[in-house]
Backbone as a chain_set.jsonl record, in Angstrom:
{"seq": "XXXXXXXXXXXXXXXXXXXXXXXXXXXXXXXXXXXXXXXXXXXXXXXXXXXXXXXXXXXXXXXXXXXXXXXXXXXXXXXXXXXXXXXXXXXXXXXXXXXXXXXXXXXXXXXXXXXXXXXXXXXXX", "coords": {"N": [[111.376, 24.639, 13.527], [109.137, 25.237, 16.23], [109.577, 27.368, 18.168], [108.211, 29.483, 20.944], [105.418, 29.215, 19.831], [102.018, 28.915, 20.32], [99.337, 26.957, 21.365], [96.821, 24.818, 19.639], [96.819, 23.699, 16.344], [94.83, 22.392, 14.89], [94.502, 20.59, 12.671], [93.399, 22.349, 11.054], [92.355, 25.496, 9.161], [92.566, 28.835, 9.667], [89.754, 30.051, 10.377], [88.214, 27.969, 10.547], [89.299, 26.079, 12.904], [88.908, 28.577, 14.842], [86.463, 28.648, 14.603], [85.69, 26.058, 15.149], [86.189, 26.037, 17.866], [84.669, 27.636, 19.441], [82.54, 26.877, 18.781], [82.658, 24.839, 20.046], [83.289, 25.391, 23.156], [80.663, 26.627, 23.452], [78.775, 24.179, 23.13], [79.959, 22.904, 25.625], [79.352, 24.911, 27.538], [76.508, 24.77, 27.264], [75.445, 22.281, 27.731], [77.525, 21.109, 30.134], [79.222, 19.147, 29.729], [81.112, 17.146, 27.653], [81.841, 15.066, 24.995], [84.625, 14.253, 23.277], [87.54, 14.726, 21.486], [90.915, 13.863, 22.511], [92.765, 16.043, 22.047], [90.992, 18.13, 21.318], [90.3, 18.879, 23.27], [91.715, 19.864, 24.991], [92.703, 21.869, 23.972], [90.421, 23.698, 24.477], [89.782, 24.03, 27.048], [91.541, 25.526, 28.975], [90.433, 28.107, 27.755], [87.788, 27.95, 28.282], [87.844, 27.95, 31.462], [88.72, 30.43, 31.963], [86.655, 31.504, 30.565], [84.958, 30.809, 32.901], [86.238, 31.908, 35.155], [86.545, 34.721, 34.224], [83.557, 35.203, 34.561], [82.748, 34.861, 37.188], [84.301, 36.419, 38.685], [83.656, 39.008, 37.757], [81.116, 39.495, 39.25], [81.392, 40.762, 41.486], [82.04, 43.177, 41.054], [81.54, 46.761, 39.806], [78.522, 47.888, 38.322], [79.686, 49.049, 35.803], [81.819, 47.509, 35.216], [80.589, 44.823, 35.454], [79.089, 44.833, 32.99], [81.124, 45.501, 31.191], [82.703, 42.482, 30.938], [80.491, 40.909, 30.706], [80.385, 41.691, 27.823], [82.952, 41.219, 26.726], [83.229, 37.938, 27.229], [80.734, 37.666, 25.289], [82.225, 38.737, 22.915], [84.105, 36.687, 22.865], [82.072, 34.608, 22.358], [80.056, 35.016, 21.237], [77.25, 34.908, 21.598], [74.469, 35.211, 23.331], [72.349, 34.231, 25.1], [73.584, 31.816, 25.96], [76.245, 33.259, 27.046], [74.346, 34.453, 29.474], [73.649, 32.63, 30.854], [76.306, 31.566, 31.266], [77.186, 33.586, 33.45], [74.989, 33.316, 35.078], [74.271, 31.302, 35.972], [76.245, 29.019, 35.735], [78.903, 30.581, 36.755], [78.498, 30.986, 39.535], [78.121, 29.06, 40.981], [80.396, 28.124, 41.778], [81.831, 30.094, 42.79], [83.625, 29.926, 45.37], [85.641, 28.522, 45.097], [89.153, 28.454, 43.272], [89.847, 28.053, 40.613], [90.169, 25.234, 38.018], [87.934, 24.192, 37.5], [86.753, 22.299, 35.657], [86.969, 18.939, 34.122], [88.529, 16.055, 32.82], [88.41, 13.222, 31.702], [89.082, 10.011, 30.196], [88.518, 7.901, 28.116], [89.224, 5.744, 26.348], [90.444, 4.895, 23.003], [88.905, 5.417, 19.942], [86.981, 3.852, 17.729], [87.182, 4.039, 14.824], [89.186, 5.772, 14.209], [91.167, 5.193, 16.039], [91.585, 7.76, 17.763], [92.092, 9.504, 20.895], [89.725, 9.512, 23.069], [87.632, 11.706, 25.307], [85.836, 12.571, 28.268], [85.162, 15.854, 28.619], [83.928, 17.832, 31.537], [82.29, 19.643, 33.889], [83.497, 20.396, 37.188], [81.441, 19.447, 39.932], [80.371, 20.51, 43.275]], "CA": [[111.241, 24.645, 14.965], [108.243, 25.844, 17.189], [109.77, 27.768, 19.395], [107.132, 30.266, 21.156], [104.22, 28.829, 19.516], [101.288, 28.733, 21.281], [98.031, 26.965, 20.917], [96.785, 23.832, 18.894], [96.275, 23.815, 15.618], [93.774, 21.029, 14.925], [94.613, 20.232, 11.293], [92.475, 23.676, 10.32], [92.763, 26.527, 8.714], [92.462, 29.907, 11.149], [88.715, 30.425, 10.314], [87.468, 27.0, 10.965], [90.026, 26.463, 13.909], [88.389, 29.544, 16.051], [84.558, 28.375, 14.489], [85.278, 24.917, 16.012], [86.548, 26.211, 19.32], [83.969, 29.086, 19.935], [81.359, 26.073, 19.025], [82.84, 23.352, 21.553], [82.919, 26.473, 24.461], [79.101, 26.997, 23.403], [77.455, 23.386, 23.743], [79.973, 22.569, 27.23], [78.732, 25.292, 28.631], [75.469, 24.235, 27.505], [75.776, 21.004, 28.174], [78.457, 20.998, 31.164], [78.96, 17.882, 29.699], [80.814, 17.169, 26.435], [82.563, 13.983, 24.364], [85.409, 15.121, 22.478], [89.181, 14.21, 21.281], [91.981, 14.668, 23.254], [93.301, 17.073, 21.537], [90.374, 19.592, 21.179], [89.266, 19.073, 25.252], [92.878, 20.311, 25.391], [92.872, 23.448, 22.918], [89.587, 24.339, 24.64], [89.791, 23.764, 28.23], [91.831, 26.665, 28.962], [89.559, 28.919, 27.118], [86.669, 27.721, 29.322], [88.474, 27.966, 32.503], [89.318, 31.752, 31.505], [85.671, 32.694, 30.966], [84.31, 31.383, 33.975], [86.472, 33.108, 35.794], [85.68, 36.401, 33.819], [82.303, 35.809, 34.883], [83.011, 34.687, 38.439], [85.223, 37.59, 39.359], [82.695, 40.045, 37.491], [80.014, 39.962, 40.148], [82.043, 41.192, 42.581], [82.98, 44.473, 40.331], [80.466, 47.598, 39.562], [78.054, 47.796, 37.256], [80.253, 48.708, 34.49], [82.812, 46.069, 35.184], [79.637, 43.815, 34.822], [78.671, 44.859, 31.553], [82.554, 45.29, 30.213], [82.779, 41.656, 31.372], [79.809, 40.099, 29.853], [80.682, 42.121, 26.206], [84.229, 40.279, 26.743], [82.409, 36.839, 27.031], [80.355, 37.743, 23.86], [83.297, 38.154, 21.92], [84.543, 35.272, 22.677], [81.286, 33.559, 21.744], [79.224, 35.645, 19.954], [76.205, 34.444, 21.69], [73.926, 36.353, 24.234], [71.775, 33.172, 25.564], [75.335, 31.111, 26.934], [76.414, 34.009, 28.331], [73.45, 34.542, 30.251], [73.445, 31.137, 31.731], [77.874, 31.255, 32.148], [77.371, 34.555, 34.472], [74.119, 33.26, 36.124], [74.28, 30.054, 36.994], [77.378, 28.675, 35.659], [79.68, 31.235, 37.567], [77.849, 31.356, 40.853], [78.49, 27.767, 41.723], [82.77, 28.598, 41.133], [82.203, 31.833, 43.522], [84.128, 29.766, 46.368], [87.123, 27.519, 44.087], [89.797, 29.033, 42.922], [90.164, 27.827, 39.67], [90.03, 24.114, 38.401], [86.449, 24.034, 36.603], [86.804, 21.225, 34.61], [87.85, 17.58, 34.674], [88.606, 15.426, 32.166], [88.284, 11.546, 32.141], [89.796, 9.436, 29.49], [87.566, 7.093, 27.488], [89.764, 4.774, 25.482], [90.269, 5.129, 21.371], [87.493, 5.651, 18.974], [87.479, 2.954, 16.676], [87.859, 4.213, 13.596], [91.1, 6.144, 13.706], [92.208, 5.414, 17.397], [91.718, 8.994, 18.726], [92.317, 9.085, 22.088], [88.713, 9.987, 23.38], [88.016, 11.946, 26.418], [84.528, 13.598, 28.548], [85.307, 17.329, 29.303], [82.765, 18.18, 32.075], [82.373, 21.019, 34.782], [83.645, 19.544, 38.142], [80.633, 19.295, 40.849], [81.24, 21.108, 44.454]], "C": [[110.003, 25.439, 15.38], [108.361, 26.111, 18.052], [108.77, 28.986, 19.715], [105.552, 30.214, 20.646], [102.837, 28.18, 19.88], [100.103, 27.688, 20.665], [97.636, 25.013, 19.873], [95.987, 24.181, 17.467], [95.187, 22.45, 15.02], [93.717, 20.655, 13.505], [93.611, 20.828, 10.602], [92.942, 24.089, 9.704], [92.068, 27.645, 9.747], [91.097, 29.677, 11.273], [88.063, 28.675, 10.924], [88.073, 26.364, 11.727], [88.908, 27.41, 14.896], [86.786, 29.476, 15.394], [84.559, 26.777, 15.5], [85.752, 25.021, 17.601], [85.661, 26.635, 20.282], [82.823, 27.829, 20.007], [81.331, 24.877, 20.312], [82.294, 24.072, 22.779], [81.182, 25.801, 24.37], [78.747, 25.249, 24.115], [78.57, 22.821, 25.114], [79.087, 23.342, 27.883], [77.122, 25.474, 28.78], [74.771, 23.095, 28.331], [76.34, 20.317, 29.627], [78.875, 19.952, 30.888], [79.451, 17.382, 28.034], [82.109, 15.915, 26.148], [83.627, 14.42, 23.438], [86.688, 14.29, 22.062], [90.125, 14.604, 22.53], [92.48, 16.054, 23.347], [92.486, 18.576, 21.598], [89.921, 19.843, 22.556], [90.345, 19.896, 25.494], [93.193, 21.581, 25.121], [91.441, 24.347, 23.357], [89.645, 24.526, 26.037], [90.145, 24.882, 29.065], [91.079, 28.147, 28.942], [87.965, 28.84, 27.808], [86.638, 27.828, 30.245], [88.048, 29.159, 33.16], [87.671, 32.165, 31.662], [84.732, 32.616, 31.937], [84.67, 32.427, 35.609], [86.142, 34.284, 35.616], [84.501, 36.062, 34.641], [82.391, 35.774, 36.864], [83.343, 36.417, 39.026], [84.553, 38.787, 38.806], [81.908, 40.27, 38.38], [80.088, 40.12, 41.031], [81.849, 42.923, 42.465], [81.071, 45.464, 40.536], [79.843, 47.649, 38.622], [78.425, 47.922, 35.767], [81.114, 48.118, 34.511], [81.757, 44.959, 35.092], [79.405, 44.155, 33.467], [80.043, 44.889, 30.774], [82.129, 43.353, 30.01], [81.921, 40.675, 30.36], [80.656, 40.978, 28.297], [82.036, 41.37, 26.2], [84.113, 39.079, 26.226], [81.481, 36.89, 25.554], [81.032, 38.144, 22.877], [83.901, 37.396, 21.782], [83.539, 34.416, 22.071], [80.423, 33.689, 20.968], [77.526, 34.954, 20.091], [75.277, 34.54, 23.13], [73.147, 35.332, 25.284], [72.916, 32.175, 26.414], [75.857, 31.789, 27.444], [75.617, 34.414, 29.53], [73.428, 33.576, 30.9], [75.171, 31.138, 32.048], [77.724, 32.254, 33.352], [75.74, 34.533, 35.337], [73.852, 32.262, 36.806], [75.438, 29.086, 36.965], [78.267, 29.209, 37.024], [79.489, 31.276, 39.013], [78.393, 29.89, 41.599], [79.75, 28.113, 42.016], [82.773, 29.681, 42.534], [83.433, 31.577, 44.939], [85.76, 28.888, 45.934], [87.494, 28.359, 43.285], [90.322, 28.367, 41.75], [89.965, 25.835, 39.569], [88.74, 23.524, 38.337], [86.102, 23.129, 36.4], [87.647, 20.318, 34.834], [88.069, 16.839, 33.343], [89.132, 14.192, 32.03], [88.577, 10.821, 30.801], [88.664, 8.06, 29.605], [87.903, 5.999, 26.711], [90.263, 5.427, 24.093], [89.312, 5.046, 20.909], [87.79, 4.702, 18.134], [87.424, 2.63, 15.025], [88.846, 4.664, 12.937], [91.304, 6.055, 14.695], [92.349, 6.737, 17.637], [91.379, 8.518, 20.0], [90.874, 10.249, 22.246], [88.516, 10.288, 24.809], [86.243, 12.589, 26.977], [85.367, 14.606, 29.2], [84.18, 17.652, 30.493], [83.347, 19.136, 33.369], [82.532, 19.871, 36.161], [82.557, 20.457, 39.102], [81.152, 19.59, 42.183], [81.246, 20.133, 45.129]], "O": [[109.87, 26.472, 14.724], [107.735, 25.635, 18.999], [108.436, 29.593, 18.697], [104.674, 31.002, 20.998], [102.64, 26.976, 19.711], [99.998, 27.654, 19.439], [98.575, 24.249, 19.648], [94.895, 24.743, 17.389], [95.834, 21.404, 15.065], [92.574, 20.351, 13.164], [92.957, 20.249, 9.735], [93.992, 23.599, 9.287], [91.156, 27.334, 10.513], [90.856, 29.042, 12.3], [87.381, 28.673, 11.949], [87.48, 25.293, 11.598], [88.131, 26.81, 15.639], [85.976, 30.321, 15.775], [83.698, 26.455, 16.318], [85.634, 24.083, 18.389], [85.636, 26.326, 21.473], [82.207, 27.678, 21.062], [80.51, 24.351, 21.063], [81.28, 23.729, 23.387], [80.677, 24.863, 24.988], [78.518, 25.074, 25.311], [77.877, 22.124, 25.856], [78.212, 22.903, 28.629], [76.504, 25.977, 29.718], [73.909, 23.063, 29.21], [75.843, 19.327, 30.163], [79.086, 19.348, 31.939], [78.574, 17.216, 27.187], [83.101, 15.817, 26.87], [83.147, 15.22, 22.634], [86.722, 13.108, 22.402], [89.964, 15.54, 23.313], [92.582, 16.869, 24.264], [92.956, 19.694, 21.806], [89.283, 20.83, 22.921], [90.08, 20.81, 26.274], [93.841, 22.323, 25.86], [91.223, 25.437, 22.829], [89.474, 25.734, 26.196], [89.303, 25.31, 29.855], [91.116, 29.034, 29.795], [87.157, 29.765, 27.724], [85.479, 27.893, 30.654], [87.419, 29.29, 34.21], [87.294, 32.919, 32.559], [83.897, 33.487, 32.183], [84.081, 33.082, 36.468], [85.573, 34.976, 36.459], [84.436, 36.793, 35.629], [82.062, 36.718, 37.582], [82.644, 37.244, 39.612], [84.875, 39.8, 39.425], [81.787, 41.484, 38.546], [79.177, 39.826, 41.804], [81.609, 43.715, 43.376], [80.008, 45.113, 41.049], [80.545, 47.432, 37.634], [77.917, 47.339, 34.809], [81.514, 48.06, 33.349], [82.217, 43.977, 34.51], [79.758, 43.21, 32.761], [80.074, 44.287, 29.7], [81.392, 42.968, 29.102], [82.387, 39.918, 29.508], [81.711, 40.45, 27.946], [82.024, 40.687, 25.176], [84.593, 38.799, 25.127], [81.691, 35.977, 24.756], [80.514, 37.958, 21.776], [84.408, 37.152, 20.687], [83.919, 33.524, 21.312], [79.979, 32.878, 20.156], [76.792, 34.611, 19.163], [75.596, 33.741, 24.009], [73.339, 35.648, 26.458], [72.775, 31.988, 27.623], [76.243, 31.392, 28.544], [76.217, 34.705, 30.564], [72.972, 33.882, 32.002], [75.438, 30.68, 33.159], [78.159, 31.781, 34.402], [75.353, 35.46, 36.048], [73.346, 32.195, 37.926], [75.68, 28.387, 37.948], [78.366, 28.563, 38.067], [80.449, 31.641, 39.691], [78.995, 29.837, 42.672], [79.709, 28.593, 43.149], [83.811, 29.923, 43.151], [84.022, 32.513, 45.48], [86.762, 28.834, 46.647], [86.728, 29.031, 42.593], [91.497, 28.042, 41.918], [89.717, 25.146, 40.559], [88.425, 22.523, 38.98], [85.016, 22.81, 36.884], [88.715, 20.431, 35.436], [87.379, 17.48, 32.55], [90.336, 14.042, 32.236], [87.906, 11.49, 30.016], [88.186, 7.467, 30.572], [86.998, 5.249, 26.344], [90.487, 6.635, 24.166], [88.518, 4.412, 21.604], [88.953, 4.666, 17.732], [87.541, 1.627, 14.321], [89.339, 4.402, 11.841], [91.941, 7.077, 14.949], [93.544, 7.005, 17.764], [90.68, 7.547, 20.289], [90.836, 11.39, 21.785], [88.992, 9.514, 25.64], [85.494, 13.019, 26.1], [86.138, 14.359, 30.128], [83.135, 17.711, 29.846], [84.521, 19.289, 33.706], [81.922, 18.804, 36.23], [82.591, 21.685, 39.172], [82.244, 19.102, 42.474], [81.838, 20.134, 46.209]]}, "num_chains": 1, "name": "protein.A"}
């Protein structure tokens, strides 16, 4: 039984699980804009949600609630260039919507194993 069990495991193991998660984050929020499975738009989506709020609701705070904030965001991604662009131009658009980032649109099956294929993208004000 899986009772209390959170999360998707994506037919990983832990380490390459939270390398392919941390990498999806990275090129959406490069991108705003990304092709994916069902399954992983689903196990990530959340997790993308989450840090533009962090950054959103950071540039409200004081200078060291800005810098906690970003170091938060770079543990989640471990990458100093995507955070710079989630808490400067990402987040700023968001400053007035209360959650509700992201959309996701349903693409058919892929046709080599029928995954249910989906675009993740940042919803437009």
């Amino acid at each position: 039984m899986r009772h209390s069990v959170a999360g998707y495991r994506l037919g990983r193991t832990k380490g390459a699980r939270i390398a392919l998660r941390r990498n999806l984050i990275k090129q959406f929020l490069t991108h705003e804009r990304i092709k994916t499975t069902k399954a992983k738009a689903a196990a990530i989506r959340g997790d993308a949600e989450r840090l533009i709020t962090l950054a959103k609701n950071s540039a409200n705070g004081t200078a060291e609630q800005k810098v906690h904030a970003r170091r938060l965001a770079v543990s989640r991604l471990g990458d100093n260039q995507i955070i710079k662009r989630l808490f400067d131009e990402i987040a700023p658009r968001f400053a007035s919507r209360n959650g509700g980032y992201t959309r996701v649109t349903r693409l058919g099956t892929r046709l080599g194993d029928s995954a249910e294929m989906v675009v993740l993208e940042l919803v437009e004000e």
